[in-house]
N, C-alpha and C positions, 0 to 999 in steps of 0.2 A: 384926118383920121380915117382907116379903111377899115370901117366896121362889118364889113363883109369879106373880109378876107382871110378870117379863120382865126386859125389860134395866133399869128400875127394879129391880126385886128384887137382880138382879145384880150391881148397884152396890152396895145397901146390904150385901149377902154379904159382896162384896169388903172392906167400909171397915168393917164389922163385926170383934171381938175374935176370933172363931172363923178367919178365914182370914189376920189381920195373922198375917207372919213365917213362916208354912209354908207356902211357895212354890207355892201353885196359880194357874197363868194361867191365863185362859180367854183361847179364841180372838176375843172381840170386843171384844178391844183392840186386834186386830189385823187385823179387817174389817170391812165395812159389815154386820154380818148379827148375829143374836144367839148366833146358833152356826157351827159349822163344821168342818172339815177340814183336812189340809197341802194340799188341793186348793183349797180357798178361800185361802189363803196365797198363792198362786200366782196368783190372778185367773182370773175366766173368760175374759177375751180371750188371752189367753197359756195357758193352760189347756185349751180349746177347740182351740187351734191348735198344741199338740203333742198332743195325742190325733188328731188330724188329720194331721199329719205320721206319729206312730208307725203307726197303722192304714192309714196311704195311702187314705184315704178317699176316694172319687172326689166331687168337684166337685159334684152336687149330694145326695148323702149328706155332706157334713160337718154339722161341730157350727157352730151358730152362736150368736149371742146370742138369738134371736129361739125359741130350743126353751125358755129358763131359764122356768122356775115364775114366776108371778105368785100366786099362791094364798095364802090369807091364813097359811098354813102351806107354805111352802114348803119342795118336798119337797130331801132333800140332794144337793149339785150330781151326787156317783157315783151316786147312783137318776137322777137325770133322765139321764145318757149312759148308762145301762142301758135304759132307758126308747127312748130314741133308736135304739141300737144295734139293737133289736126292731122298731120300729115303721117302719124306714127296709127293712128284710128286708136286711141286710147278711150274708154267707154267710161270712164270719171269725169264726165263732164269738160267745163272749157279749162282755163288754168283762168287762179284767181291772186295776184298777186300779191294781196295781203296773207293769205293762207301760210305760206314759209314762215312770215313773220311770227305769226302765230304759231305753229307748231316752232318754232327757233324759243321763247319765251317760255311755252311749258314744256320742252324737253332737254334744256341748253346741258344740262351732266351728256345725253347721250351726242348734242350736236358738238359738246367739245373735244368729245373722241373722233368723232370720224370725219368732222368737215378740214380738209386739207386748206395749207394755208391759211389759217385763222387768226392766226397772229399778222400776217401783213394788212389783210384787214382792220385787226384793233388798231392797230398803228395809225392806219388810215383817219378811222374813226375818233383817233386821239388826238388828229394836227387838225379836225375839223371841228373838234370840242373846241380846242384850244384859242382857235382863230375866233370860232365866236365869242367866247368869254371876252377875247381883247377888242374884240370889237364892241362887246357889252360896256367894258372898261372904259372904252376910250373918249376922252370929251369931244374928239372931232363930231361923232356918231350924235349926239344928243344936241341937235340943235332945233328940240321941238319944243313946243312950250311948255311949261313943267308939268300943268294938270293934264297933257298927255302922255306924259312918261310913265312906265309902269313900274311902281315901289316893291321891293322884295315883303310878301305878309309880315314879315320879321322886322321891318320897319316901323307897322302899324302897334299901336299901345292894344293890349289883350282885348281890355271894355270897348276901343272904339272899333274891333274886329268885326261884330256881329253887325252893325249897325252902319259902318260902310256897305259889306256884305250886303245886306237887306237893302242899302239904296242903289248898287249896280243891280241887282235885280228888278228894279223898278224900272230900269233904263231900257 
């Protein structure tokens, strides 16, 4: 198996006896890239332009597609808007990557008007929902021993709620 040979390798990982049935995804099932981030989930057009929203970027400081890496090792999309954020002299500090995130959650009426591409995104987000649920689902994944599995609280009887509760806190 050439596990250093890229997204060949990667494949035969995947289709290999060592990763069948214990639920590890990787992210380039789920983008054009051989690795990635929940930032590459998101797309760089859409991506680019809530960081540009969150930041209020002025007009000729934004991000655009034309900063992204071409290098035969392309650096990862949070280094290059690190990168940008320096090299443009922007005086709001470094960039912080959870910040979009944040402003994306308490402003998502205005980010769903102007972030392009939003919907290839969901999509995205929806084949990686999916994949884990069935990996949640599936008996191969569960071959640990029961008292480390983790039960839906919906499981648990109402009165014996509190008082599990109270003994993982103990722990």
């Amino acid at each position: 198996m050439d596990v250093d040979g890229g997204r060949k390798g990667l494949e035969q990982l995947r289709e290999s006896e060592l990763m069948q049935g214990c639920g590890i995804l990787t992210m380039d099932k789920y983008i054009q890239s051989r690795e990635g981030s929940i930032e590459d989930l998101i797309g760089l057009p859409a991506y680019f332009a809530l960081v540009n929203l969150c930041y209020k970027l002025p007009r000729k400081k934004r991000l655009s597609l034309e900063i992204v890496s071409t290098d035969v090792q392309p650096k990862r999309l949070v280094q290059q808007i690190e990168e940008h954020f320096a090299a443009v002299g922007l005086d709001i500090g470094s960039f912080d990557r959870y910040k979009p995130a944040e402003f994306l959650v308490e402003h998502t009426g205005r980010c769903l008007k102007k972030l392009p591409d939003l919907s290839k995104a969901l999509d995205r987000f929806e084949k990686l929902f999916a994949d884990i649920n069935t990996c949640r689902k599936s008996s191969r994944v569960s071959k640990a021993p029961a008292y480390t599995q983790a039960r839906p609280i919906v499981d648990i009887e109402p009165r014996k709620r509190a008082g599990q509760l109270a003994d993982a806190e103990k722990v």
